[in-house]
BADRENDO-133470 format. One record per residue: residue in one letter; y, z, x of N, C-alpha, C in turn; chain. Coordinates in Angstrom, 2 decimals. Layout:
N
VONU  r      n.Y      n.Z      n.X     ca.Y     ca.Z     ca.X      c.Y      c.Z      c.X  c
VONU  A        Y        Z        X        Y        Z        X        Y        Z        X  A
...
//
This chain:
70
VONU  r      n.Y      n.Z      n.X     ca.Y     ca.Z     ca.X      c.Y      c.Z      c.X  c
VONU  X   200.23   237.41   193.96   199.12   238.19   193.50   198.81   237.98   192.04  A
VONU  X   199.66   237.06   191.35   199.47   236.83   190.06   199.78   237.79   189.04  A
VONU  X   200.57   238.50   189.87   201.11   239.54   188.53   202.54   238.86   187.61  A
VONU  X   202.55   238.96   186.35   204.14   238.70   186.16   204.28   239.55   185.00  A
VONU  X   205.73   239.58   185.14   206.32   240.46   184.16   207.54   239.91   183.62  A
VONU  X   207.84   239.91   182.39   209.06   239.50   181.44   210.67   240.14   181.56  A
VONU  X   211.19   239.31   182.21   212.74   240.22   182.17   213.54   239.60   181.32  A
VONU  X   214.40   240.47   181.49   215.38   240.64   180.56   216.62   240.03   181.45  A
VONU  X   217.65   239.27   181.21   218.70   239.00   181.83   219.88   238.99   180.90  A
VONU  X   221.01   239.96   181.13   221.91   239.85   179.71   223.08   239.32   180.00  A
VONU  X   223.41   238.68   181.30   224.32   238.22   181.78   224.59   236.70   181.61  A
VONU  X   225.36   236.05   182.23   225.07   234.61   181.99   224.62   233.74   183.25  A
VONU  X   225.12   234.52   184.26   224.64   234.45   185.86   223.37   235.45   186.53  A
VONU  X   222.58   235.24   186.93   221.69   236.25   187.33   221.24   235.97   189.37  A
VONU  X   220.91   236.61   190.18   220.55   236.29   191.14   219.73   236.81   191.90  A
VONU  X   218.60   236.30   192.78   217.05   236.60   192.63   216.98   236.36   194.20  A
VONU  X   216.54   237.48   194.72   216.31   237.75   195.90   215.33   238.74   196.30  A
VONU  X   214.97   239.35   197.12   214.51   240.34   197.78   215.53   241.67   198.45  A
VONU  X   216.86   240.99   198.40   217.74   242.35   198.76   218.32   243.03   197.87  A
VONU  X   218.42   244.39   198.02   219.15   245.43   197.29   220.28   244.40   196.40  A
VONU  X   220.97   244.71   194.93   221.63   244.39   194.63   222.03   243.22   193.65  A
VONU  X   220.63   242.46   193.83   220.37   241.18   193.21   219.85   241.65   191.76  A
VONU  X   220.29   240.89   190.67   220.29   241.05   189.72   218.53   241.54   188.98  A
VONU  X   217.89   240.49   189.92   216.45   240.86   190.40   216.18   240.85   191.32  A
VONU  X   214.88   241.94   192.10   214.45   241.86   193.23   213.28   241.48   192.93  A
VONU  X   213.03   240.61   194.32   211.51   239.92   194.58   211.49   240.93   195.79  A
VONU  X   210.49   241.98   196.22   210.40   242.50   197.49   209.68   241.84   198.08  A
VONU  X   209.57   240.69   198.29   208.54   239.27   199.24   208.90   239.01   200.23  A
VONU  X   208.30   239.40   201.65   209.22   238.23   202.70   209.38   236.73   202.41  A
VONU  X   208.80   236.20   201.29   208.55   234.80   200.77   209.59   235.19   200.35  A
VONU  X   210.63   235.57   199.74   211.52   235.55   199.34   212.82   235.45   200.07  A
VONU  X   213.82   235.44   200.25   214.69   235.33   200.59   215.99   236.42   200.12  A
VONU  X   216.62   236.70   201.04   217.75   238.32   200.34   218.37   237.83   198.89  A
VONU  X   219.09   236.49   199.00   219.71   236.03   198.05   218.72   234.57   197.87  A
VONU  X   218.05   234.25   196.88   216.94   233.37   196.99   217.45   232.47   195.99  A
VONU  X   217.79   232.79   194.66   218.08   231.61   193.77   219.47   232.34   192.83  A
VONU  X   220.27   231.12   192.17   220.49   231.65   190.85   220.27   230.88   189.62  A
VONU  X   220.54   232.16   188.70   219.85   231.52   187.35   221.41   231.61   186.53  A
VONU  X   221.42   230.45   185.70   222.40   230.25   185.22   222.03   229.72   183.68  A
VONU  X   223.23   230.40   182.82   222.80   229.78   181.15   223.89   229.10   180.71  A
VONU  X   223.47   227.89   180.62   225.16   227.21   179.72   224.50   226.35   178.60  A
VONU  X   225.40   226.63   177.71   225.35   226.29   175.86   223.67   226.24   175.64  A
VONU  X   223.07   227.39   176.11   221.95   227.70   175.55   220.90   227.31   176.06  A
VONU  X   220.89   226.41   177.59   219.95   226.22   178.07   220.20   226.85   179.93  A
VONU  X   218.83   227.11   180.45   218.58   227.91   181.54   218.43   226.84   182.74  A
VONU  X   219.06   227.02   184.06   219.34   226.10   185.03   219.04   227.23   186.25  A
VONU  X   218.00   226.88   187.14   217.92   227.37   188.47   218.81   226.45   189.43  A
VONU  X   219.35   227.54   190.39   219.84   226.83   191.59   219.43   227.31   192.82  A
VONU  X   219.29   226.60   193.67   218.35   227.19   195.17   219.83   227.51   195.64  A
VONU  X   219.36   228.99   196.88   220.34   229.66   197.52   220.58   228.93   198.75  A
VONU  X   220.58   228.04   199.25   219.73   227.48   200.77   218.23   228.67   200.98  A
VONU  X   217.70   228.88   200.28   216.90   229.98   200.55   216.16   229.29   201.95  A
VONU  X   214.87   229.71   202.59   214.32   229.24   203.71   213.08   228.87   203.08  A
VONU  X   212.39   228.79   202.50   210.81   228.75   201.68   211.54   227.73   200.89  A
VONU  X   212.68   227.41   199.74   212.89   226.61   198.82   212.79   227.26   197.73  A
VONU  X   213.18   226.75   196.63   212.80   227.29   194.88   212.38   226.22   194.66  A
VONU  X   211.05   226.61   193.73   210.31   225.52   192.83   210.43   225.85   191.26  A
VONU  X   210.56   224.62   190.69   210.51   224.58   189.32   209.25   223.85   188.54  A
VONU  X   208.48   224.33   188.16   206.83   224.33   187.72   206.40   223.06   188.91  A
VONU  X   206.61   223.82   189.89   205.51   223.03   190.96   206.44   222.05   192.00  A
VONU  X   208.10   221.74   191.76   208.27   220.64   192.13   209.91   221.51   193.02  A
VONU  X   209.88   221.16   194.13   211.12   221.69   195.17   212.56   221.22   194.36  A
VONU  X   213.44   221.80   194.14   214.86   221.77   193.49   215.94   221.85   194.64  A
VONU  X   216.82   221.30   194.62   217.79   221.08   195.19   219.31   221.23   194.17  A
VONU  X   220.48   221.82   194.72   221.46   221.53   193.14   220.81   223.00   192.19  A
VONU  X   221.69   222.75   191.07   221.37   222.99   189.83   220.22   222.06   189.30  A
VONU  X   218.84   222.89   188.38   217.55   222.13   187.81   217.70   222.50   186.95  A
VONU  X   217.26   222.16   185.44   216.96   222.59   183.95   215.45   223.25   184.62  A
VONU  X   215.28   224.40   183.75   214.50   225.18   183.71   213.66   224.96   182.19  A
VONU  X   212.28   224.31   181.94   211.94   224.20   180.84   210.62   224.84   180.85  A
//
């Protein structure tokens, strides 16, 4: 719907889903319960796909593994 909003993550692991519990919730059936995680090492940000069912994209392009997030 084109809404977004700025979070905050103070951890070094974060994890992004649609189910209760996840560090963030996406309430999307596009989403997945446990959908991605986000990870920070020596200062830079890395998505990793959950096996989600839809996939994680990183500005447009399907990720597999750990991706740099730029």
């Amino acid at each position: 719907g084109g809404r977004r909003r700025e979070l905050v993550v103070r951890s070094r692991e974060a994890v992004l889903g649609r189910g209760r519990g996840n560090a963030i919730r996406i309430p999307s059936p596009e989403v997945s319960r446990q959908h991605c995680r986000l990870h920070v090492t020596d200062g830079y940000l890395e998505a990793e796909d959950l096996d989600s069912v839809n996939g994680t994209y990183v500005n447009g392009f399907k990720i597999s593994g750990r991706h740099p997030v730029r």
